[in-house]
Phi, psi and omega in degrees: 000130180202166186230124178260149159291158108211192185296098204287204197267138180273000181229033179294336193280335173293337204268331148321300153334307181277341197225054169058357151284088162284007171254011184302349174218147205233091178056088176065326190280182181238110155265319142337116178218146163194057163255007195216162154213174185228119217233131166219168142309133184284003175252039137284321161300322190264318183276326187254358154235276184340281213300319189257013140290311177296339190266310163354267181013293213283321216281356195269309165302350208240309155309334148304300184302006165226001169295315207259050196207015211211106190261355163305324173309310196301289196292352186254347164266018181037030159285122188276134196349291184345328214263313171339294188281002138292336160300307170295341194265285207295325183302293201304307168300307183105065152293105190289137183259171167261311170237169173206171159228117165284102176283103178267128176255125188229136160277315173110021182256333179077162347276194197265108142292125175314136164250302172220166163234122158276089169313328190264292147207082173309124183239202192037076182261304215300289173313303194293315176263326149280312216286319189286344184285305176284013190261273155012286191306298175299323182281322176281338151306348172225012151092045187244339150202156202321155181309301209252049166259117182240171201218156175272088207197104166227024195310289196331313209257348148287289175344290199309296162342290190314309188318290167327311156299322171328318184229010138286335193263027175253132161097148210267351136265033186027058164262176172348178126052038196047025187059032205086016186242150187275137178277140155253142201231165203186134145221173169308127210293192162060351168233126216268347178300310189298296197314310206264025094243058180267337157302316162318296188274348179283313183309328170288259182003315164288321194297336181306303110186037174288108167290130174229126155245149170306109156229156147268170202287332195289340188259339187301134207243179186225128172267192191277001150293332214077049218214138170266176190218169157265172183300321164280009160077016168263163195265160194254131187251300189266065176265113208241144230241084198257070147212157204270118159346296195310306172308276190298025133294327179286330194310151146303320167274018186290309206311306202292024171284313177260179189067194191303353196234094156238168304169100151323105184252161196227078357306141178285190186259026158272323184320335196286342186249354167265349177267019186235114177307317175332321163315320202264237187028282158236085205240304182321284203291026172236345205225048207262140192099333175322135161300348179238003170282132162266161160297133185218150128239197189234172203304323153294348160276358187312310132359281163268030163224004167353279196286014163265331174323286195141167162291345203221109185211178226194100189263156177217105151354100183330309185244044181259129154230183169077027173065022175309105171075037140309150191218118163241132175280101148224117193292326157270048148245154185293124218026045148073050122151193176227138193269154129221139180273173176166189189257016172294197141095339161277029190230348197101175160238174167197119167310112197224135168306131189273135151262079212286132191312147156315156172242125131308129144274156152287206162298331212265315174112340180317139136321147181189137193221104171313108171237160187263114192250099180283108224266128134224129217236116163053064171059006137229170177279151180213009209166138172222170171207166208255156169225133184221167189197144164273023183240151163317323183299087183268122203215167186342297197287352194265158218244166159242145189224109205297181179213155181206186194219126191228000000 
């Protein structure tokens, strides 16, 4: 694994442009970056990402599968009760989800550590599965890296896949096409990361051979049933959701989330123990030791479990993402470790042993720090895509970067 310069494409922002990635760049800044890539080996792909992603994967489902059967689990991620027996309702039909991300930190020496997993609602979905793939295609049409550069990168077609089950397992013959019913697909207005990629998934859905419509979460209405609705007053049956449970529970319509009129949801609500850093605690204590693992508890065990954590460790919020009120302790860092603030933490933390990300340097000389957001889609890994920060810390603001195999 190593991070090379090269030339980027002189006309990407146009190209960009067409094909609807309006965010590549963010209150002025770059998050698109390709003047760089990051290069592995194809056994750096199968062994040292592919393989112990699908195994995360299963072992992360083994926890569900004892969460929703387990109210210690339930209560130890804050999940508020009202909520359970829909977690438990959704494992046991075998509601199918579509996607995860997996956060790795890798060197290209192995194995990968977990740092976290998004279960829920994973984003820099767009970038990862098109936008570098067409970055790909184009740098080698125009000599810009080797002809017989390939990339870990099957997402699209894993979606499209995903959709397709998805919506076979609808409807009282379990036919086709959600059994007739229309998917609605909803994130928040005003934010183009979220729009584009919901927009995204909605068109994988259509190839799917899925009918969809685009509402945001601000027009969804409730009918005199409890029924949520579209802006045209047809009821929302089938819904898939780039907003975190914990928040659409809060909703004013969240209650009509459970019972008899709710909503086919997309993540279903087991999804709810994989977006909660509270997984990994006991993702340890079922699996200790595990080679992809870090040591984790949760912050009142901390204390008497000090010397497995470790001196150098990393506290997190249950529900922060985008690195909010990440804390990292480390006593040779200057003034003993790093903060970002944000509106997490008042839900519990929980205590992970650090693992610190690999450094690049740049053109520059800067330091520059990679993390692996490893994609599984319809039950496997398929694909990853890179985030780098000139910080420990991977954060709103941390940039994307393509990658190929060489």
């Amino acid at each position: 694994m190593r991070r090379t310069a090269i030339a980027p494409r002189s006309d990407w922002q146009d190209t960009a442009a067409r094909h609807g990635f309006d965010y590549h760049t963010i209150d002025g800044l770059p998050y698109w970056v390709e003047d760089a890539c990051y290069v592995f080996t194809l056994d750096q792909i199968e062994r040292d990402l592919e393989r112990p992603t699908n195994e995360l994967m299963a072992m992360c489902l083994e926890v569900v599968e004892r969460a929703h059967r387990d109210d210690e689990i339930l209560a130890s991620l804050r999940i508020p009760e009202p909520w359970w027996p829909l977690i438990r309702d959704t494992w046991e039909r075998g509601d199918k989800d579509l996607y995860a991300r997996m956060d790795l930190a890798y060197d290209g020496q192995g194995p990968a550590k977990l740092l976290e997993i998004n279960g829920d609602t994973p984003t820099a979905l767009y970038e990862a599965a098109f936008f570098q793939w067409l970055w790909l295609e184009q740098a080698i049409e125009r000599g810009l890296i080797g002809a017989n550069s390939d990339q870990f990168n099957s997402l699209q077609e894993a979606l499209i896949d995903g959709f397709a089950t998805i919506g076979r397992g609808y409807g009282p013959q379990a036919g086709p096409f959600l059994g007739g019913r229309l998917l609605h697909l909803t994130c928040v207005a005003d934010h183009a990361e979220d729009l584009g990629n919901v927009r995204y998934l909605q068109d994988c859905a259509s190839q799917a051979g899925l009918a969809t419509e685009l509402i945001f979460l601000e027009d969804i209405g409730v009918d005199g049933l409890g029924r949520l609705t579209d802006l045209e007053d047809r009821v929302i049956e089938v819904l898939f959701k780039l907003y975190p449970w914990e928040f659409l529970i809060e909703e004013e319509y969240g209650i009509h989330l459970r019972g008899p009129w709710a909503p086919q949801m997309i993540e279903p609500a087991w999804k709810m123990v994989l977006s909660n850093k509270g997984v990994l605690p006991w993702l340890w204590w079922m699996f200790p030791g595990h080679p992809n693992l870090l040591p984790a508890c949760f912050a009142e065990q901390a204390a008497a479990r000090a010397e497995e954590i470790g001196p150098r460790y990393v506290i997190k919020p249950l529900l922060s993402r985008e690195g909010a009120n990440i804390r990292l302790i480390d006593p040779e860092l200057p003034a003993g470790g790093l903060e970002v603030k944000g509106p997490y933490g008042a839900e519990g933390t929980i205590v992970q042993t650090c693992r610190s990300l690999p450094i690049f340097r740049d053109g520059r000389g800067q330091g520059q720090y990679p993390v692996i957001g490893s994609w599984v889609v319809a039950g496997r890994a398929c694909g990853i895509g890179i985030r780098e920060d000139d910080g420990l810390i991977t954060r709103d603001s941390s940039r994307f970067l393509p990658h190929r195999i060489e």
